[in-house]
C-alpha positions as CSV (number, residue, x, y, z in Angstrom):
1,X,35.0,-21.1,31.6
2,X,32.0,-20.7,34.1
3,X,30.1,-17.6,34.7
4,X,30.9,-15.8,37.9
5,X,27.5,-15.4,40.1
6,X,26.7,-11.9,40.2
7,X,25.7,-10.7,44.4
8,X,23.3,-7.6,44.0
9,X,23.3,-5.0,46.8
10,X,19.8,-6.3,46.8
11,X,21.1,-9.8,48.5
12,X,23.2,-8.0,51.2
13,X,21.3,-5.4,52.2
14,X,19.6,-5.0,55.5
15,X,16.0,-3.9,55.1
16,X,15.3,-2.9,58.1
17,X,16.0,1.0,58.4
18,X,14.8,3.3,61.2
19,X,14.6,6.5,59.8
20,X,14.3,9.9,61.8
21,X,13.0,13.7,61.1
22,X,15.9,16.2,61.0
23,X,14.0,18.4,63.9
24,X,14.1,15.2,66.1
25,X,16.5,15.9,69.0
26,X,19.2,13.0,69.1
27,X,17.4,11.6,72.5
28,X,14.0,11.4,70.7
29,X,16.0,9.6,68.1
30,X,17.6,7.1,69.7
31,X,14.9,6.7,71.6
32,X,12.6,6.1,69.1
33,X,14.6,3.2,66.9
34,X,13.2,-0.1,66.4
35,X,16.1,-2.5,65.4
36,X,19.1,-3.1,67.6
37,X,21.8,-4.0,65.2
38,X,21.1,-0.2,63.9
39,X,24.2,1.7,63.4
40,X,22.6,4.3,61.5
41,X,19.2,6.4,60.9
42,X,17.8,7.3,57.9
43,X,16.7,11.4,57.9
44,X,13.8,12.0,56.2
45,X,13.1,13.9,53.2
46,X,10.9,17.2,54.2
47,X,9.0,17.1,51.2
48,X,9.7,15.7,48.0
49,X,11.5,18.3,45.9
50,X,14.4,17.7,49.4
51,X,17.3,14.9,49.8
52,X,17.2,12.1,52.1
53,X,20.2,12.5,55.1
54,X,22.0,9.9,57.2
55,X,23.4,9.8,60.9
56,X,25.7,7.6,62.1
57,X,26.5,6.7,65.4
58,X,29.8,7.5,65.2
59,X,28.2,11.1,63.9
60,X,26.6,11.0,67.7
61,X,29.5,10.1,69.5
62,X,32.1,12.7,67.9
63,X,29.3,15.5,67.3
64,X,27.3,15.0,71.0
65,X,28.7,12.7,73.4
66,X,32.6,14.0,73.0
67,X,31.8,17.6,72.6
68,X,29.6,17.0,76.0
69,X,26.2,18.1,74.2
70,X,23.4,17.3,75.7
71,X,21.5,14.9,73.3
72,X,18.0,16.7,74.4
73,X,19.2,19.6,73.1
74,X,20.9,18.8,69.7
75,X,18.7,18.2,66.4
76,X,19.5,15.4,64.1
77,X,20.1,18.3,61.2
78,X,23.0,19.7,63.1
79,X,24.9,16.5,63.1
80,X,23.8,14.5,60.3
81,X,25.1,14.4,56.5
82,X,22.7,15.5,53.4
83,X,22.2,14.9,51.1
84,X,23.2,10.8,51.6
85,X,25.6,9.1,48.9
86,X,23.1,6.0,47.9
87,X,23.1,3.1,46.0
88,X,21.0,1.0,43.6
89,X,19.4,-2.2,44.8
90,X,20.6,-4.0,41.4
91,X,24.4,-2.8,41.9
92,X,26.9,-5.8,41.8
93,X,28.2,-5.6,45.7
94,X,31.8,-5.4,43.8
95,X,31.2,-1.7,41.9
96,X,29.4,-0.9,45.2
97,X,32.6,-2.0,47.3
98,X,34.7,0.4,45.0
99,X,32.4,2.7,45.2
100,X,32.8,2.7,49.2
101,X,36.6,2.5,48.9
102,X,37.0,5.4,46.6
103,X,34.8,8.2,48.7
104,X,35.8,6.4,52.5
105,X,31.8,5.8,53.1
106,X,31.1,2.7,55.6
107,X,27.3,2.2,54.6
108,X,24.7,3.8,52.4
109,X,21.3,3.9,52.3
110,X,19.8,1.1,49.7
111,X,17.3,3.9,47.4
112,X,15.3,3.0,44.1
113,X,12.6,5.3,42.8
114,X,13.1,7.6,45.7
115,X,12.0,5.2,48.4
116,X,14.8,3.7,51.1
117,X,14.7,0.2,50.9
118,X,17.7,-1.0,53.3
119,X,21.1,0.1,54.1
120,X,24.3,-1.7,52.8
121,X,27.2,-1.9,55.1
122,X,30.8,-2.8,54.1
123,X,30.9,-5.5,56.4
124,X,27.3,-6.7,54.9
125,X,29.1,-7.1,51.3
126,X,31.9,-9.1,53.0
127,X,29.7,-11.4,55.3
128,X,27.3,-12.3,53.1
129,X,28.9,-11.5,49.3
130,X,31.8,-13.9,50.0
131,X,30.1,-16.3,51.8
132,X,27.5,-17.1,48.5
């Protein structure tokens, strides 16, 4: 019987995250990001006793651009989630799948010893966990 490979979040991940400060206004924000295939910013923590957030743009576009908000006028901490459902760089991409499944989340940040490494995207785990 041969072992089965184990693919750690670690292998899937993006590392590349552009991360934001909750009192940025959603224009500043958007602005601001630095990778194109970004679907989602990182919120800072304020200090470190506080939780890191997460925005989506689907957060944007049902929070701002249907509710006809202006974006220069919205902060990031009015439409954002916190504290952010993360996961372990060392996860097996098959708990983290579950894990996904069972709470309806599309990505997570990628956290270990309270720094943001990369975000892991459903789609991530399928393209490039299957494909190894």
């Amino acid at each position: 019987m041969t072992k089965k490979e184990i693919i750690r979040v670690r292998d899937v991940m993006k590392p590349h995250v552009d991360t934001v400060d909750g009192m940025d206004t959603v224009e500043a924000a958007l602005r601001k990001m630095d990778h194109v295939e970004t679907k989602v910013l990182v919120v800072n923590k304020r200090d470190e006793n506080d939780a890191y957030g997460i925005v989506m743009f689907s957060d944007i576009a049902r929070k701002v651009l249907a509710k006809d908000r202006p974006p220069s006028r919205v902060n990031i901490y009015e439409v954002m989630t916190k504290p952010v459902i993360s996961v372990e760089p060392d996860m097996d991409i098959r708990y983290c799948a579950r894990l996904f499944d069972r709470l309806h989340l599309s990505r997570a940040p990628v956290i270990s010893q309270g720094e943001v490494l990369g975000v892991v995207s459903f789609s991530d785990m399928v393209v490039k966990g299957i494909k190894k």
